[in-house]
C-alpha positions as CSV (number, residue, x, y, z in Angstrom):
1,X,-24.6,71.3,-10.2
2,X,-21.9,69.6,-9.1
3,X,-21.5,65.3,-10.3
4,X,-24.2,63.1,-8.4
5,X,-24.2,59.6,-9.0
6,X,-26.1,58.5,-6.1
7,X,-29.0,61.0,-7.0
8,X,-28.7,60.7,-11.0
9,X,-29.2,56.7,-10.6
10,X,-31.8,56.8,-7.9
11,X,-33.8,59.8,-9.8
12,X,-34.2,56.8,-12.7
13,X,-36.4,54.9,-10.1
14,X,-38.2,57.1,-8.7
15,X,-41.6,59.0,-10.1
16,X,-43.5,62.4,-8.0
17,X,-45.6,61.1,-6.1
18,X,-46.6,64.1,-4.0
19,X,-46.2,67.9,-4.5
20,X,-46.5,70.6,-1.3
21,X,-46.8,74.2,-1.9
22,X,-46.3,77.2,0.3
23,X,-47.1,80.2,-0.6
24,X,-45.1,83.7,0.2
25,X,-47.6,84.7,3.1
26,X,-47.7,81.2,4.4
27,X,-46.4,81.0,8.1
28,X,-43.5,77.8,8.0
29,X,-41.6,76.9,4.9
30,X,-42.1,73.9,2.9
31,X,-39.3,71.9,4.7
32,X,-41.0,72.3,8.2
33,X,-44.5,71.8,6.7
34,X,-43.6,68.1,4.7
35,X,-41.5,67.5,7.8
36,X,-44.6,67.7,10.6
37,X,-46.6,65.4,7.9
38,X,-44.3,63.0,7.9
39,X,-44.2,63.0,12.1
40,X,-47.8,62.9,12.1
41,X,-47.9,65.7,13.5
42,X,-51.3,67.9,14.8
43,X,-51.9,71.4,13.5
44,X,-52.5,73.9,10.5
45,X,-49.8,75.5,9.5
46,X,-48.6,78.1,12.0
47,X,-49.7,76.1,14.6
48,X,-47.8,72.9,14.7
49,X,-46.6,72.4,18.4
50,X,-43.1,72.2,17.4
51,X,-41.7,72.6,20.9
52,X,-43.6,70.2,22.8
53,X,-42.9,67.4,20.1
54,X,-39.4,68.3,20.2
55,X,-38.7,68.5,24.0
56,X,-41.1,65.8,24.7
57,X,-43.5,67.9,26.5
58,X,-47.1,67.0,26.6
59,X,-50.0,68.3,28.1
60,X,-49.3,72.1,28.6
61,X,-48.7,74.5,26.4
62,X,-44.9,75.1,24.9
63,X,-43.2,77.4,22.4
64,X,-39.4,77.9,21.4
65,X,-37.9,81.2,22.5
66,X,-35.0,81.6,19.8
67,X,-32.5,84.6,20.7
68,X,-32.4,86.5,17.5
69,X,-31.5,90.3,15.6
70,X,-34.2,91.9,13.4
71,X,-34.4,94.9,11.9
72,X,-37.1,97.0,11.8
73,X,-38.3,98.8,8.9
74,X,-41.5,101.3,8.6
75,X,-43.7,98.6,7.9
76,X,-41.9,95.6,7.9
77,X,-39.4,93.3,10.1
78,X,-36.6,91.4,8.8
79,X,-34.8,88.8,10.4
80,X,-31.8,87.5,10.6
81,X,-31.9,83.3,11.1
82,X,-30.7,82.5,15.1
83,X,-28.1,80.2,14.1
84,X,-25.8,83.3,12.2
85,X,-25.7,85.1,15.4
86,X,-23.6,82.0,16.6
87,X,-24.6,82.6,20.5
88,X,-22.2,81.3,23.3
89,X,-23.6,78.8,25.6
90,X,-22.2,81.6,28.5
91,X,-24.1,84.4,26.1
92,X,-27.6,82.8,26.2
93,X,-27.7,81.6,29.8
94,X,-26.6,85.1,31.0
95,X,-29.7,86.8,28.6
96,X,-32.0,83.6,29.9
97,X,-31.4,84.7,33.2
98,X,-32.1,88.1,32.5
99,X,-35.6,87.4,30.9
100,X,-36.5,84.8,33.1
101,X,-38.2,86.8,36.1
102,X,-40.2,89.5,33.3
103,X,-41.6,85.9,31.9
104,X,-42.6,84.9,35.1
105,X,-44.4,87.6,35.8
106,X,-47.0,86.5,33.0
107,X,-46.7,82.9,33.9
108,X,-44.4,81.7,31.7
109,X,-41.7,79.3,33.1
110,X,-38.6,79.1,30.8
111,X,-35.4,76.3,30.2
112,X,-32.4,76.7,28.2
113,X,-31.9,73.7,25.7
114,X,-29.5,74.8,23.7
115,X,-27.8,78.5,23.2
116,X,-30.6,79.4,19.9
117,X,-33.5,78.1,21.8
118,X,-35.1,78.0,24.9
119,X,-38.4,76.0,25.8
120,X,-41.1,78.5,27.1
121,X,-43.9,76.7,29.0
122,X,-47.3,78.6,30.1
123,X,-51.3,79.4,29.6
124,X,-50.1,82.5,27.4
125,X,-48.6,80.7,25.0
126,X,-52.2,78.4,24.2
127,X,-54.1,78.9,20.9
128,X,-51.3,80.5,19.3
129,X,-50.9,81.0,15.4
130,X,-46.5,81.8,15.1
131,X,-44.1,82.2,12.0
132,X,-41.1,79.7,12.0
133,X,-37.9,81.7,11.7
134,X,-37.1,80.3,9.0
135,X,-39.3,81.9,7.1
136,X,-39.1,85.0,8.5
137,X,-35.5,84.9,7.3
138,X,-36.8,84.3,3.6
139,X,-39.7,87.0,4.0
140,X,-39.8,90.3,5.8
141,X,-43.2,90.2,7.8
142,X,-45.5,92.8,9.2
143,X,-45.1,93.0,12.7
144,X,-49.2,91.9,13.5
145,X,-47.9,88.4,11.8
146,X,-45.5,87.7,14.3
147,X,-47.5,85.8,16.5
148,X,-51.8,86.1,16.2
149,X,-53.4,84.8,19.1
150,X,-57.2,83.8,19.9
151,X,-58.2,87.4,21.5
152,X,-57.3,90.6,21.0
153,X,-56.9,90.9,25.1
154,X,-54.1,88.2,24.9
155,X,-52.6,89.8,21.5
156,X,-51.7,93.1,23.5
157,X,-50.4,91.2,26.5
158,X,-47.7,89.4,23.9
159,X,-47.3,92.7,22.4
160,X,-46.1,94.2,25.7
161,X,-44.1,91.5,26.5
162,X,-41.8,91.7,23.4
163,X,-41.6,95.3,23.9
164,X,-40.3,95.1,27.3
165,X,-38.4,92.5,26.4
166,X,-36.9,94.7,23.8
167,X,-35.9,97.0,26.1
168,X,-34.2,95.2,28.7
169,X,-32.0,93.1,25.7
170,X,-30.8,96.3,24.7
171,X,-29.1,97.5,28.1
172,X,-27.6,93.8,28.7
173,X,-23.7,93.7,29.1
174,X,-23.7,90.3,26.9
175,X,-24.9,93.1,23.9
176,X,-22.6,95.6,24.8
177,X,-19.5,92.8,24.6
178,X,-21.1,91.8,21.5
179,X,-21.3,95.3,20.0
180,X,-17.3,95.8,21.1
181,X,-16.4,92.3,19.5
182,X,-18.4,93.7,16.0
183,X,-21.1,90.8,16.7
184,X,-24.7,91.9,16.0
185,X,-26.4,92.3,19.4
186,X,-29.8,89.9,20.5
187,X,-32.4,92.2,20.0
188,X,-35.6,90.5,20.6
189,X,-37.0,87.0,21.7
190,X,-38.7,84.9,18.5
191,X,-41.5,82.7,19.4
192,X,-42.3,79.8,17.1
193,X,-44.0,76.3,17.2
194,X,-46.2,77.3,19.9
195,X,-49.1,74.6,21.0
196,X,-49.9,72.0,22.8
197,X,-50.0,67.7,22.6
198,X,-52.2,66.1,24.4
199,X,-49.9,63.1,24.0
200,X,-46.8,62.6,23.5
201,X,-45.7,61.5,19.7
202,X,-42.6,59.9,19.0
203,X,-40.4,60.7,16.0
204,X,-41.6,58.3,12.5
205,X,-38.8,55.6,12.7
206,X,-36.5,55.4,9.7
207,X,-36.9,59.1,9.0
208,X,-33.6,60.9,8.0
209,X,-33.0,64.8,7.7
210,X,-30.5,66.3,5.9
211,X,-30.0,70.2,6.4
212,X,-26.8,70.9,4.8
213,X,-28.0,72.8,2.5
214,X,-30.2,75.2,3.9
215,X,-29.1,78.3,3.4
216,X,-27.1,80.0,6.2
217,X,-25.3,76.7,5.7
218,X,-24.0,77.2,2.6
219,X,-22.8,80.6,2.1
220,X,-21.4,80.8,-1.1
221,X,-21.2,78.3,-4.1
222,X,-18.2,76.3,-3.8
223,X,-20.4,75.5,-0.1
224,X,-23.4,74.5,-1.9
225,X,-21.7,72.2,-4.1
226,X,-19.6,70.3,-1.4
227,X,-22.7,70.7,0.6
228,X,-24.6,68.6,-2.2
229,X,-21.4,65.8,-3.5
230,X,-21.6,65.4,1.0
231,X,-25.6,64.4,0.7
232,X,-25.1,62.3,-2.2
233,X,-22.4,60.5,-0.7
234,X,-23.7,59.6,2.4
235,X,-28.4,60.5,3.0
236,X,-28.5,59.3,-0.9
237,X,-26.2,56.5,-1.2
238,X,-27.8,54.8,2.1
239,X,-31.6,55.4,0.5
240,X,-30.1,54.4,-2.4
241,X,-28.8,50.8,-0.8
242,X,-31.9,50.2,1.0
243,X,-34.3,50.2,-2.2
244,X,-31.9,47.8,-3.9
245,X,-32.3,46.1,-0.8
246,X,-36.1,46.2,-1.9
247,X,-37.6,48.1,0.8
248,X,-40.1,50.6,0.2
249,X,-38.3,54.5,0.5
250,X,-39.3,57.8,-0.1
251,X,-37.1,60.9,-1.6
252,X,-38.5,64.6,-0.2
253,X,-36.7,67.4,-1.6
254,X,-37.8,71.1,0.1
255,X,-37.2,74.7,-1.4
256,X,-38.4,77.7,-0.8
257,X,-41.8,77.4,-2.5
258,X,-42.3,73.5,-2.9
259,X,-41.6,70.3,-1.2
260,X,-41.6,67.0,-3.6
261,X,-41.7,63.6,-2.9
262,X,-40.8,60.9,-4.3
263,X,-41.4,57.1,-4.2
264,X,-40.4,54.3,-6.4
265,X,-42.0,53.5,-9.8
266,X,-44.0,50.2,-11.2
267,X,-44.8,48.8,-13.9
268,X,-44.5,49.0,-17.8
269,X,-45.3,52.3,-18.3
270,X,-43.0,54.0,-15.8
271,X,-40.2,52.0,-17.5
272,X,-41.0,53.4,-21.0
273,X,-41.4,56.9,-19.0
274,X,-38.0,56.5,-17.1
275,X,-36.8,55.4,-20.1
276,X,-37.3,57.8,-23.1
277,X,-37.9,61.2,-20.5
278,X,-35.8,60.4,-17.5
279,X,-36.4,62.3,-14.4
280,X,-33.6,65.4,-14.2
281,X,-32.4,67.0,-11.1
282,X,-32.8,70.2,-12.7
283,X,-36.3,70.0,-13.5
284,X,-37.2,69.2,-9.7
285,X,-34.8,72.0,-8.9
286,X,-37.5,74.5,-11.2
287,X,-40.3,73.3,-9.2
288,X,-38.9,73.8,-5.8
């Protein structure tokens, strides 16, 4: 680890004060999971209607279609997380258009947002159970966990959906460029944070995400430890300021099997605590 004042001082104030676990068959990863908790947002796991909450969408049923290259395997598919495949704005549209009229054709209307994602919108997508990308990218997955919906009538009808939207991916001139320029071609469609809001629910005020150091983002470890002297200087030092500014903050840090979060401490005995067996970074790292 890499020096971390910011985080070394503020860890002294600070006791667990929650602990979120995720097992290796669980659907989202702990980051997502404490992240919908602290929107307040509906849903078991798997079904947290990501897309909706993000686009501001209420009253239908949404999901994210994320552009993406997996590999399949006898039993299992692995994938490789949307943002590495670093999709041109001019790439996507062209595939979006491509897609657009086979989604139609099961009643699914479709808008790009950004070149990784586009917002699908439609009955089909109701009552679905999906696995974030994200995870998928830490796990391999069986191909019946992709998506698990209510009946088995509407399971097939996804099912023959992806397939034909395999198909028509792999004849598209935007692979074929991509193939030529060495790029990894878009293979198949991911759909994640399906569901619906019956209201719309605006983002907790005051909340602040810090990504850097997820893992495509921080490829080797001369990354990871700029990626971490970066957080410290700026997310930590600011939550730093504001409790010595006496307001009331909270510290979540995610991994791949745990989320923790912390609050500040009271009282005698958290001072003797802090005191004679300080919190260390490295212990919180071994629980995440």
């Amino acid at each position: 680890m890499p020096p971390l004042p910011h985080l070394q001082a503020l860890l002294k104030r600070l006791r667990l004060a929650d602990t979120l676990t995720c097992d290796d068959d669980a659907p989202d990863t702990p980051f997502e999971r404490a992240l919908a908790r602290a929107h307040g947002l509906p849903g078991a796991p798997g079904r947290v209607p990501w897309a909706a909450f993000d686009t501001g969408t209420p009253g239908q049923p949404c999901a994210w279609l994320r552009p993406c290259h997996w590999q399949l395997g006898l039993d299992h598919i692995s994938l490789l997380p949307p943002g590495q495949l670093a999709l041109a704005e001019a790439e996507s549209r062209a595939l979006l258009a491509a897609v657009q009229p086979l989604l139609q054709d099961d009643g699914l209307t479709l808008d790009y947002v950004r070149p990784d994602a586009w917002l699908a919108r439609g009955e089909l997508l109701r009552d679905l159970s999906t696995c974030s990308s994200a995870r998928a990218a830490q796990h391999p997955l069986t191909r019946d966990r992709l998506v698990e919906a209510a009946t088995p009538e509407r399971s097939a009808q996804l099912h023959r959906l992806q397939n034909e939207l395999q198909m028509l991916l792999y004849t598209h001139p935007v692979n074929d460029a991509r193939e030529q320029a060495r790029q990894l071609p878009v293979n198949a469609l991911w759909i994640e944070g399906a569901g619906v809001l019956d209201h719309a629910i605006a983002p907790r005020p005051g909340l602040r995400v810090d990504g850097r150091l997820a893992p495509d983002a921080t490829p080797d470890l001369a990354a990871w430890q700029a990626a971490w002297q970066a957080i410290d200087a700026d997310s930590i030092a600011a939550l730093r300021q504001s409790l010595d500014a006496g307001h009331d903050v909270r510290l979540t840090l995610c991994g791949p099997r745990r989320a923790l979060t912390l609050q500040p401490g009271h009282g005698l005995a958290f001072r003797l605590s802090s005191l004679f067996r300080p919190q260390r970074l490295s212990d919180l790292r071994s629980q995440l």
